[in-house]
C-alpha positions as CSV (number, residue, x, y, z in Angstrom):
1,X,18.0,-1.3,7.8
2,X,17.2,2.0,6.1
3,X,18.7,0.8,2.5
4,X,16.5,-2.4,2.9
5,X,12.7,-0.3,3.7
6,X,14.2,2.3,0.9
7,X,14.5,-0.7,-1.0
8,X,11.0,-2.2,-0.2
9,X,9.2,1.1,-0.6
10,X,10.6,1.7,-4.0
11,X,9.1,-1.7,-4.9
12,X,5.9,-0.5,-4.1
13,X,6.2,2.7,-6.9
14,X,4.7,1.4,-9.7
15,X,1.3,0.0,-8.1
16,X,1.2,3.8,-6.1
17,X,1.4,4.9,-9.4
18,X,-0.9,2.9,-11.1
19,X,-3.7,3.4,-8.0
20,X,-3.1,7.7,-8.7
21,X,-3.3,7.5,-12.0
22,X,-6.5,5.6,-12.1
23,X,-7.9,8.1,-9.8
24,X,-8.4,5.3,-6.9
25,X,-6.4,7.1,-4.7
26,X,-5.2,11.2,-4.4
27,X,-2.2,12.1,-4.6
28,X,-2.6,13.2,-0.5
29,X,-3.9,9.5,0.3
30,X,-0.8,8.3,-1.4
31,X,1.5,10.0,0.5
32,X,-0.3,8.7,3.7
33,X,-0.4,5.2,2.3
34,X,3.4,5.6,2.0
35,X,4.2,6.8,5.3
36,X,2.0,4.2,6.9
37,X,4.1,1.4,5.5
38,X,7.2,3.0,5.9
39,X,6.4,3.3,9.7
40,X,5.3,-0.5,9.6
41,X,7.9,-1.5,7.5
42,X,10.7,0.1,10.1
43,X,9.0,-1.4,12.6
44,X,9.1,-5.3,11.1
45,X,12.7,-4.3,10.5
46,X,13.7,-3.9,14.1
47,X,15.9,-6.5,15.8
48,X,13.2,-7.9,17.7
49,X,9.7,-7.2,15.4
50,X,6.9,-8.2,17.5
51,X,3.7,-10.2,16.4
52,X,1.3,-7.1,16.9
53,X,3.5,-5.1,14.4
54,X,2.7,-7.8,11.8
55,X,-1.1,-8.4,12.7
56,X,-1.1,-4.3,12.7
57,X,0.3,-4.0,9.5
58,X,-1.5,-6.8,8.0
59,X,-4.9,-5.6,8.8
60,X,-3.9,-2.2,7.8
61,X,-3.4,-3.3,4.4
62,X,-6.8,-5.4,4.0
63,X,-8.5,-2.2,5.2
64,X,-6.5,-0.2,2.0
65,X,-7.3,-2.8,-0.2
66,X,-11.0,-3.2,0.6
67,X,-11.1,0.9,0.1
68,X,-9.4,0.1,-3.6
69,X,-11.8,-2.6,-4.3
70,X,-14.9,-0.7,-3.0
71,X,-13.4,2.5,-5.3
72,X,-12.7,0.3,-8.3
73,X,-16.1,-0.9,-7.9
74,X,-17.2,3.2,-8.2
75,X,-16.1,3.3,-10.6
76,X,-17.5,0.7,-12.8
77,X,-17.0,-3.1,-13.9
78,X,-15.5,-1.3,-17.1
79,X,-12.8,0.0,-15.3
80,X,-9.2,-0.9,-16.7
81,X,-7.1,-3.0,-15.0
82,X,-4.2,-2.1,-14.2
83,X,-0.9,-2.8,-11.6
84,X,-2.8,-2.6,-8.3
85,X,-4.7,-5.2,-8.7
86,X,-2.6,-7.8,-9.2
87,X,0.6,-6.6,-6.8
88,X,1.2,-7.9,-3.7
């Protein structure tokens, strides 16, 4: 179980990095955003993941991408585009 959420978070490096670099996110707000879906993706990893776990971790991520949209919006309809907006 731990090899496959390693797995699954190291996926997820490139669009982190992308989201830092571009300044939409901190460096302190990444390592929350990693944490968070580590802890969600554990818990979907369980023998028995429950349906709030999903709806939970779902919602979470609509809240982080309305924050990067609302940012990326900041910062201008010039802003470059880049490996966040297009992961998932």
């Amino acid at each position: 179980m731990a090899d496959t959420v390693q797995y699954i978070m190291e996926e997820m490096v490139p669009e982190l990095e992308d989201l830092e670099k571009r300044e939409i996110f901190s460096k302190k707000e990444i390592k929350q955003i990693v944490k968070k879906r580590t802890h969600f993706e554990y818990l979907l990893k369980r023998r028995a993941a429950l349906k709030t776990d999903y709806l939970r971790y779902i919602e979470y991520e609509r809240q982080v991408d309305t924050l990067r949209r609302h940012r990326k919006k900041m910062q201008g309809d010039d802003a470059v585009h880049g490996t966040a907006d297009t992961a998932g």
